[in-house]
Each structure stands twice: as C-alpha cells, then as structure tokens.
N, CA, C and O of each residue as an XYZ file, in Angstrom:
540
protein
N       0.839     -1.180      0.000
C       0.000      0.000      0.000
C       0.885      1.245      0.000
O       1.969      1.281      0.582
N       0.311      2.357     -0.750
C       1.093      3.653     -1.030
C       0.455      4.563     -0.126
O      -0.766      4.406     -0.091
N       0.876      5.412      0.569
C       0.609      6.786      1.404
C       1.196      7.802      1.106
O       2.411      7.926      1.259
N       0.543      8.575      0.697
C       1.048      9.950      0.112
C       0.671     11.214      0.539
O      -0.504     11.570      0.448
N       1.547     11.944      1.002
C       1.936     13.791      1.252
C       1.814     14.515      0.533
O       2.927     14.808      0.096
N       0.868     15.199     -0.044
C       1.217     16.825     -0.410
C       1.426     17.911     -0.011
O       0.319     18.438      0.099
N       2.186     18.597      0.283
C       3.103     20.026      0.360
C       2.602     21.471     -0.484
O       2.995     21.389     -1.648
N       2.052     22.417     -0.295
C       2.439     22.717     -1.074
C       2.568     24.288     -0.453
O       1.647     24.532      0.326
N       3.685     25.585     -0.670
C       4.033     26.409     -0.433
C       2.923     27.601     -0.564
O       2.622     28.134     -1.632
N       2.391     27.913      0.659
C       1.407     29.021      0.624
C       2.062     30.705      1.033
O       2.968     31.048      1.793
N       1.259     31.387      0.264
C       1.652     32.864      0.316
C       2.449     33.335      1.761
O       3.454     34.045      1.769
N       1.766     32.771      2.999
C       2.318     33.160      4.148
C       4.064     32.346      3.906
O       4.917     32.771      4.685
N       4.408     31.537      3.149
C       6.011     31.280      3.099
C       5.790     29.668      3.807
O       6.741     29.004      4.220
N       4.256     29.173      3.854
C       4.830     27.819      4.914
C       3.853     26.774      3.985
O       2.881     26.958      3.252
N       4.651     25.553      4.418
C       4.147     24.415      3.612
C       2.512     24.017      3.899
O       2.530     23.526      5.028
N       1.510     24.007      3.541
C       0.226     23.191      4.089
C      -0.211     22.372      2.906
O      -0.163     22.471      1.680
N      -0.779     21.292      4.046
C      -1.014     20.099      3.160
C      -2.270     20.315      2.006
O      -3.376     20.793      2.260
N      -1.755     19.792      0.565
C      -2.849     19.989     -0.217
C      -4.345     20.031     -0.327
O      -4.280     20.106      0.900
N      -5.027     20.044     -0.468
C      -6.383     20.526     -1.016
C      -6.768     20.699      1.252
O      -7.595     19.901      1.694
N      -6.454     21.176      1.737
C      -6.850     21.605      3.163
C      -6.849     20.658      3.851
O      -7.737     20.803      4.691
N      -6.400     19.855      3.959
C      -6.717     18.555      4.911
C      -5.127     18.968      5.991
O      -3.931     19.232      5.861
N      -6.243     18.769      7.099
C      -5.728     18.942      8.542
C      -4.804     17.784      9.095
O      -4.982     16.581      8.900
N      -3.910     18.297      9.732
C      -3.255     17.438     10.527
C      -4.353     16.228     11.762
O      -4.058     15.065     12.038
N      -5.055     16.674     12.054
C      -5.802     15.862     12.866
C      -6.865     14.700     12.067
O      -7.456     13.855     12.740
N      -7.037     14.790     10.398
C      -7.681     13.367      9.949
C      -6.530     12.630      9.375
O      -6.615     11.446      9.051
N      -5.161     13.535      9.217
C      -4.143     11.783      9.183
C      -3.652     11.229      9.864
O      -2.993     11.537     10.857
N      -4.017      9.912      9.223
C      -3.455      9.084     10.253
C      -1.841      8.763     10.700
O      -0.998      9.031      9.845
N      -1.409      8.250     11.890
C       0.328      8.382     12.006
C       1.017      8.074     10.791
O       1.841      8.967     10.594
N       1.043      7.356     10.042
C       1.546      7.195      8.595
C       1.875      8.380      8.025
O       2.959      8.845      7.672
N       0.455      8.910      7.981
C       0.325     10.036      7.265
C       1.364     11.549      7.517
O       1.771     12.436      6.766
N       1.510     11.225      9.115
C       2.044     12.859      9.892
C       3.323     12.300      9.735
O       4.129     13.151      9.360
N       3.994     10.739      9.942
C       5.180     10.817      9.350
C       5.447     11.640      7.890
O       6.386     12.416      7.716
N       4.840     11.441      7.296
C       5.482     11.517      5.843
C       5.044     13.107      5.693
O       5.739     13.729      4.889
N       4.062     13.805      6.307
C       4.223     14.809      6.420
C       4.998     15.860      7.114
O       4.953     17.017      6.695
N       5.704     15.540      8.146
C       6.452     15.860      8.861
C       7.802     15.791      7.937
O       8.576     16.746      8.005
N       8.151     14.524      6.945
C       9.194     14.516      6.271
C       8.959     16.096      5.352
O       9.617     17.090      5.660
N       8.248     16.109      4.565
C       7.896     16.938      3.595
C       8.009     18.001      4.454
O       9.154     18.422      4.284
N       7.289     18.869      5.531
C       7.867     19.937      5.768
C       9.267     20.462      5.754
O       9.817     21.506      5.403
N       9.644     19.251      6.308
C      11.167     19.084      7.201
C      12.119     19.624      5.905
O      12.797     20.629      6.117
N      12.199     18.870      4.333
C      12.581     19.178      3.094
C      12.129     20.478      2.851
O      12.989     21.226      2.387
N      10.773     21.063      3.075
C      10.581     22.197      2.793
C      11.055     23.367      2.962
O      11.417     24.296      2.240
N      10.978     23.130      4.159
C      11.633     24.317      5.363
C      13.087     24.358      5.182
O      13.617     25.400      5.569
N      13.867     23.438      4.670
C      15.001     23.609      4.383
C      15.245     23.950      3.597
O      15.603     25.125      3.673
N      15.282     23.363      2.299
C      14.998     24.045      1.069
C      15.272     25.531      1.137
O      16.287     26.132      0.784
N      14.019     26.052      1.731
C      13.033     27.517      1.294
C      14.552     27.906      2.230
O      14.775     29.063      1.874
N      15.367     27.616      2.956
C      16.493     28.107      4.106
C      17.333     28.338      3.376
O      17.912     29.424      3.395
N      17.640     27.328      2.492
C      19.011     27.730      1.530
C      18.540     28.741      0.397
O      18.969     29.888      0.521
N      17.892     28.531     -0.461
C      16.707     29.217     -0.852
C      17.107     31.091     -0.862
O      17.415     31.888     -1.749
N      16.901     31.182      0.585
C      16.915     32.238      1.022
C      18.449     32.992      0.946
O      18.880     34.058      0.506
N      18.954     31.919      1.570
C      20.700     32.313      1.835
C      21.245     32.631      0.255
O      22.443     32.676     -0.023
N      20.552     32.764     -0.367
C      21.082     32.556     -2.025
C      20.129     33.777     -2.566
O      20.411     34.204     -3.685
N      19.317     34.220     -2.057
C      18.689     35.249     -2.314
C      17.346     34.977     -3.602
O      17.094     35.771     -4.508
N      16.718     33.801     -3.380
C      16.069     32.997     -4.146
C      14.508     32.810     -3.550
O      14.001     32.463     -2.484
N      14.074     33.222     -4.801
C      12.204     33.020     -4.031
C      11.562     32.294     -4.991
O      11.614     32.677     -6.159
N      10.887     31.178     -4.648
C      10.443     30.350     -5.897
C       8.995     30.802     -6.227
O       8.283     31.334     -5.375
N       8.741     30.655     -7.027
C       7.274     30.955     -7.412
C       5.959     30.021     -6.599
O       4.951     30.250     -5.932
N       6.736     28.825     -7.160
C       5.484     27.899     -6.633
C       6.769     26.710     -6.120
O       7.836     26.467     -6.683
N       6.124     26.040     -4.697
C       7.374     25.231     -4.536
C       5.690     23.667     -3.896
O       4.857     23.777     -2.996
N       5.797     23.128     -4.359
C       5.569     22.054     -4.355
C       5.880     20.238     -3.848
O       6.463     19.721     -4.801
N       5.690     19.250     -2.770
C       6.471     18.414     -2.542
C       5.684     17.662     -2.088
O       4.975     17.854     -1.100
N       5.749     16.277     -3.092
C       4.811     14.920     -2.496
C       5.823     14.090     -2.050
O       6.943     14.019     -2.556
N       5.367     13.384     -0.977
C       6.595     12.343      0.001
C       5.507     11.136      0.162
O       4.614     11.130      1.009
N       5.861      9.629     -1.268
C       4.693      9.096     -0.756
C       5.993      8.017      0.155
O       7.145      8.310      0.475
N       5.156      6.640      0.374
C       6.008      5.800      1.436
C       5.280      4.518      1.168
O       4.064      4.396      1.318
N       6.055      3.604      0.781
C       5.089      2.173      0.286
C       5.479      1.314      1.802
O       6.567      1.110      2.340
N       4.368      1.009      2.117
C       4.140      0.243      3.428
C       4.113     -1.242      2.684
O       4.022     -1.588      1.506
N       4.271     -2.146      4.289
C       4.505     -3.568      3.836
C       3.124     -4.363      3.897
O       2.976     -5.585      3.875
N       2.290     -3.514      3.967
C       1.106     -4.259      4.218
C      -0.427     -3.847      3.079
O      -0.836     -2.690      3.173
N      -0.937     -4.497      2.401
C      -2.119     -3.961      1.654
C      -2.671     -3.337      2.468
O      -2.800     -2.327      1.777
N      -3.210     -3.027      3.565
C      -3.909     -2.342      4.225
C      -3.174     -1.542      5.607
O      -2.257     -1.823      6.378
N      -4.053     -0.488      5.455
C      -2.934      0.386      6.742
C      -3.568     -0.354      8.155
O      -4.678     -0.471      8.674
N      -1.988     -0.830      8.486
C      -2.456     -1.286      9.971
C      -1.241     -0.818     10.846
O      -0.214     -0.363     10.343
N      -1.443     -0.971     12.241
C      -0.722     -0.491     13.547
C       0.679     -1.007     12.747
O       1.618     -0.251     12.497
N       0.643     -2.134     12.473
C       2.503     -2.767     12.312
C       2.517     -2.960     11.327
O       2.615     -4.148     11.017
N       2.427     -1.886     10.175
C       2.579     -1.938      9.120
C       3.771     -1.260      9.099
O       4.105     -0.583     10.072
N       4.601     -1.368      7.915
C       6.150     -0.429      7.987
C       6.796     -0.089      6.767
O       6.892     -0.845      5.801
N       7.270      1.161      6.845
C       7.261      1.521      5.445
C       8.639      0.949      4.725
O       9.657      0.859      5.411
N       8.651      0.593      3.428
C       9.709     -0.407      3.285
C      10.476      0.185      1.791
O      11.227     -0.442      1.045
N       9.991      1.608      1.667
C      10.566      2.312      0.593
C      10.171      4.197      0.669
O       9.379      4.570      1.533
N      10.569      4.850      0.060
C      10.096      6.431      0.557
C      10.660      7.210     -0.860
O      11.835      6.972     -1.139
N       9.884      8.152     -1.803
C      10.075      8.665     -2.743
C       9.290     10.097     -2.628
O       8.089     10.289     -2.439
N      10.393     11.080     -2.809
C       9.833     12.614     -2.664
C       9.606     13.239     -4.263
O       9.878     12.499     -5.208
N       9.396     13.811     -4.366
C       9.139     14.778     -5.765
C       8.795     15.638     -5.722
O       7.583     15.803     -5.590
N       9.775     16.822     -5.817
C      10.256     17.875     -5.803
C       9.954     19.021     -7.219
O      10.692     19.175     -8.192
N       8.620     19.719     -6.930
C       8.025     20.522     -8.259
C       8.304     21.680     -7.841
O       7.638     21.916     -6.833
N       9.414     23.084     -8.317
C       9.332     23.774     -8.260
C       9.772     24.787     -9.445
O      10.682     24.648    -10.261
N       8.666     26.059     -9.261
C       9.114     26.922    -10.316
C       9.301     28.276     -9.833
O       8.723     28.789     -8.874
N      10.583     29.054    -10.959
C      11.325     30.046    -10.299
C      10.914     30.766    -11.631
O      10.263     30.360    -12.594
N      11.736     32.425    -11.261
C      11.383     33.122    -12.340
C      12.370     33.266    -13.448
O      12.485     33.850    -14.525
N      13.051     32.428    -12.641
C      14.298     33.072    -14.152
C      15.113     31.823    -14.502
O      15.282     31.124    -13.502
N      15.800     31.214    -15.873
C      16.672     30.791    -16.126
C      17.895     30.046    -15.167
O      18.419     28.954    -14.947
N      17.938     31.644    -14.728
C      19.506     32.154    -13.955
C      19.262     30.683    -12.627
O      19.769     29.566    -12.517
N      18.328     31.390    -11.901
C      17.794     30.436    -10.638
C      17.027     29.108    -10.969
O      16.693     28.388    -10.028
N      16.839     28.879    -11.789
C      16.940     26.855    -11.922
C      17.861     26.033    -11.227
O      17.761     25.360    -10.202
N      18.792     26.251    -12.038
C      19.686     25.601    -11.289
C      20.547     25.714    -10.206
O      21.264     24.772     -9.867
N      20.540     27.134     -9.445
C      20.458     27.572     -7.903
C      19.406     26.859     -7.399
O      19.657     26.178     -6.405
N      18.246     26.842     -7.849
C      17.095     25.921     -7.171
C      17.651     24.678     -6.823
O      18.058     24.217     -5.756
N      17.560     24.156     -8.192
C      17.852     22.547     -8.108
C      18.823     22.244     -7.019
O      18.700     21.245     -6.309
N      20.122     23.408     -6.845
C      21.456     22.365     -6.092
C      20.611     22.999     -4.756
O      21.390     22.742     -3.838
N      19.794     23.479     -4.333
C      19.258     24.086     -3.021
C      18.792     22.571     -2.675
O      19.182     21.937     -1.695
N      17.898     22.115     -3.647
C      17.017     20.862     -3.421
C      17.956     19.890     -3.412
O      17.989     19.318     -2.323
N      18.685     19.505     -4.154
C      19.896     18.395     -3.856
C      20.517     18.493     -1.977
O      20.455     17.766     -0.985
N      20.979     19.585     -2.259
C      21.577     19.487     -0.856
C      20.295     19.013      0.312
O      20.396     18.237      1.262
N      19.345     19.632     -0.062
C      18.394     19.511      1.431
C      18.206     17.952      1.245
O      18.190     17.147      2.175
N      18.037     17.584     -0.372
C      17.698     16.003     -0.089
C      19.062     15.148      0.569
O      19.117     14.382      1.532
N      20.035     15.582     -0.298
C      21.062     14.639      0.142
C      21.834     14.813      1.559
O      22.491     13.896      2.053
N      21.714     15.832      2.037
C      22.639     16.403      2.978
C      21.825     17.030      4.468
O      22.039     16.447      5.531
N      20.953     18.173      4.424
C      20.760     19.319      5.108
C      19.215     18.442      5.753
O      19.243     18.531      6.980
N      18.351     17.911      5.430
C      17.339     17.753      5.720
C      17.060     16.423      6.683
O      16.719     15.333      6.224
N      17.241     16.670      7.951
C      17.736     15.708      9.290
C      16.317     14.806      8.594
O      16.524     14.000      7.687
N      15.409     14.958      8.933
C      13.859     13.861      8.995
C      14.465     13.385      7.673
O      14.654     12.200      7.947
N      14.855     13.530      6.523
C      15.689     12.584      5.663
C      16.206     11.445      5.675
O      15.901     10.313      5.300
N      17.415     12.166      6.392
C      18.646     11.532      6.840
C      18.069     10.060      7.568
O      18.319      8.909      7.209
N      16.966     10.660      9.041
C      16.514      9.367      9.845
C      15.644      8.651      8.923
O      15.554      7.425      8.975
N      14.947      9.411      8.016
C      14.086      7.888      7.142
C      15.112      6.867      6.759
O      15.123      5.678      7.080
N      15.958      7.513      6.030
C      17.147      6.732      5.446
C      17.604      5.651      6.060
O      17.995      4.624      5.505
N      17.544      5.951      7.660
C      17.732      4.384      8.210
C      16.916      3.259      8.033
O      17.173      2.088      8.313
N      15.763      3.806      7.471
C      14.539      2.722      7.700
C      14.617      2.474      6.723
O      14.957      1.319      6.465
N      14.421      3.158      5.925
C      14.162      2.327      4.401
C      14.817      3.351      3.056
O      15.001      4.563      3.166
N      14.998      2.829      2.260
C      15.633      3.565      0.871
C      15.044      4.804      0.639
O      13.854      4.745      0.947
N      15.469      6.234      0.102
C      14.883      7.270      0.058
C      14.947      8.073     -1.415
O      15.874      8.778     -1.815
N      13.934      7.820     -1.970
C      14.736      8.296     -3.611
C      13.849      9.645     -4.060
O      12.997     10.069     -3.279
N      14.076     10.293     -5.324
C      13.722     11.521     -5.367
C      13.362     11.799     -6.716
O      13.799     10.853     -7.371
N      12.895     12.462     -7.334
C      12.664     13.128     -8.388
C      12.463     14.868     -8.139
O      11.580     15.417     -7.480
N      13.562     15.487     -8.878
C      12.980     17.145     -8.668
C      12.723     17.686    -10.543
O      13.435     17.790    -11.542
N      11.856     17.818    -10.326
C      11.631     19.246    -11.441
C      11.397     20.447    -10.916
O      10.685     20.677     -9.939
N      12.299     21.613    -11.891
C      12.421     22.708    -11.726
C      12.479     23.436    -12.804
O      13.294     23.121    -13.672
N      11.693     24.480    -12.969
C      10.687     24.898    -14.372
C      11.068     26.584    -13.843
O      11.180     26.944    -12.671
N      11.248     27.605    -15.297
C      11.652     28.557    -15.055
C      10.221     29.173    -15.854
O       9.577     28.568    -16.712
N       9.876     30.814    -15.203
C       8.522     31.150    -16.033
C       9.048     32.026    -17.122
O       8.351     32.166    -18.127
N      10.306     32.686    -17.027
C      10.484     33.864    -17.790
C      10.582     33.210    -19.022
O      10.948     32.048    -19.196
N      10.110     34.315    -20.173
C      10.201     33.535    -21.649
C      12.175     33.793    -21.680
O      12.860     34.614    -21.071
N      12.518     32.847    -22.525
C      13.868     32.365    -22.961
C      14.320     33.353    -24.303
O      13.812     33.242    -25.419
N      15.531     34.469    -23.885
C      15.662     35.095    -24.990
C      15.922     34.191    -25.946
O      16.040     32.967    -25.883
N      16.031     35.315    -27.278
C      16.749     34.538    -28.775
C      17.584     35.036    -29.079
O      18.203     34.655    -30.073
C-alpha cells in the first residue's frame, strides 16, 4: 500500500497540506510523511533564502510504500520517494534551485537523513523557469 503527502508552499512562506486537509484526519503514517515533507521544505526555502532565491510555486509529495495492503498499527514503510516541483522566475535560478534541493535532499534535511535508516529514500525534482527564454 502507497501513502502519500502533499506540500504545497502558501503565500504566508509555509508548507500546508494539499487541497486543506488537517493534521488531525491523518493518520500516524500520514504525519510521518508529512512531517518529512515539511522538514525538506523548510530547508529548502532556508538555503533558498541564503542565495537570495524566491520560488514561485514550490511544491512536494513524500509518498512511502508500506509492507502491508492495508494500513495497519505494524505496518512499515519499506521504501520512501519525494518529488520535488518547483518553479522560479528566471533561467539564472533553476539551477540555484535545483542544487538548493539536492543538498536539502542529500545532505541538510535531518527527517531525511533518519528515514534513510529505515528504508531507501529516492527523489525526483523538477524545476521549471517562467520567464520567456531570450533569442
């Protein structure tokens, strides 16, 4: 069974979970993997900053394949994949983005790091620029 996080970066600068759903109807599964996704977020948006970088839209699903068809108490997650959608305004900052997101995945982002003990942690980032591309 798959459990999945959405993230996504609201005007106030902080991550909330997609279409409004509250911390209090997910279940522990759920606040793990949301708790991961902030944790990437908040870092991110840290380096982000230190670089003088504001993304347009920053985006992040953290799903987690459990060992069990059905969610139960001792079920355990036995794989973890983030995907990383963000868009900036310029060219220039793509790829300032991207190594922001590398580092937080590979390096900077502790709730990472501890999934990593549990189970494999893999990633996908896209990073999309809005400005049109001179000629």
């Amino acid at each position: 069974m798959i459990e999945k996080v959405t993230v996504q970066l609201n005007q106030e600068g902080r991550f909330a979970p997609e279409a409004g759903t509250c911390c209090e109807e997910m279940n522990p599964k759920e606040l793990l993997l949301y708790a991961a996704a902030q944790c990437a977020g908040q870092t991110a948006i840290h380096i982000m900053q230190k670089e003088r970088i504001a993304p347009k839209r920053f985006e992040i699903g953290f799903s987690g394949d459990l060992s069990t068809e059905k969610l139960q108490s001792d079920s355990t997650f036995r794989s973890f994949h983030v995907v990383y959608n963000v868009e900036c305004g310029t060219e220039e900052d793509q790829a300032r983005v991207s190594r922001a997101v590398e580092l937080t995945h590979d390096t900077y982002c502790g709730m990472l790091q501890m999934l990593r003990r549990i189970a494999p942690v893999s990633r996908e980032i896209a990073v999309v620029s809005t400005d049109a591309v001179e000629a």
